[in-house]
C-alpha positions, 0 to 999 in steps of 0.5 A, spaced: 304 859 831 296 859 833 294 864 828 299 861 822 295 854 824 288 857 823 289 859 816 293 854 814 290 847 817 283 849 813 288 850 807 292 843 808 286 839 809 282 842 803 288 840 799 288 833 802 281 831 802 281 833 794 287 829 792 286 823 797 284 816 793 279 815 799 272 813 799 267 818 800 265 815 808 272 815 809 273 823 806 267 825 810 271 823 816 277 826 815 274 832 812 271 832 820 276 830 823 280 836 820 274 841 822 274 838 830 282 840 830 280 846 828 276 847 833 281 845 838 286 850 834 280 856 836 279 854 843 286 854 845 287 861 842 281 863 845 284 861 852 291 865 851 288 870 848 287 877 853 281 880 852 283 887 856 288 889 850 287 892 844 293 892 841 295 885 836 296 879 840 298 871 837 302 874 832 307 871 828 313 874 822 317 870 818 321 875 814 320 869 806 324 874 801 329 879 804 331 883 798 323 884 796 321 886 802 317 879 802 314 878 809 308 874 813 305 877 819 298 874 822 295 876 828 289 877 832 285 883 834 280 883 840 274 885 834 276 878 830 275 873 835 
């Protein structure tokens, strides 16, 4: 879940600051206030993930399309931390 978090609040929160009817002042601080979860978001995932292991970690599949063979797996490796 970590893992999906990290690509999808950067994504979600660029949507929103783009489509909000708000001020500029009131855009930059939810735009910082995005970033800052963000962060917290990273630094959980650094403190769960386990640095001795090489293999994939923080790992999630949702199977979206069956018959397609349509699927989403994310994870993290060591080198991408």
């Amino acid at each position: 879940m970590l893992t999906t978090t990290l690509i999808v609040l950067p994504v979600a929160g660029a949507l929103l600051v783009a489509i909000a009817p708000l001020t500029s002042y009131w855009l930059g601080s939810l735009a910082a206030l995005i970033s800052l979860v963000e962060v917290a978001v990273w630094v959980t995932a650094v403190g769960k993930f386990d640095f001795g292991s090489s293999s994939l970690q923080l790992d999630q599949r949702a199977s979206w399309f069956s018959d397609l063979q349509v699927s989403w797996h994310v994870g993290q490796y060591r080198f991408s931390l």
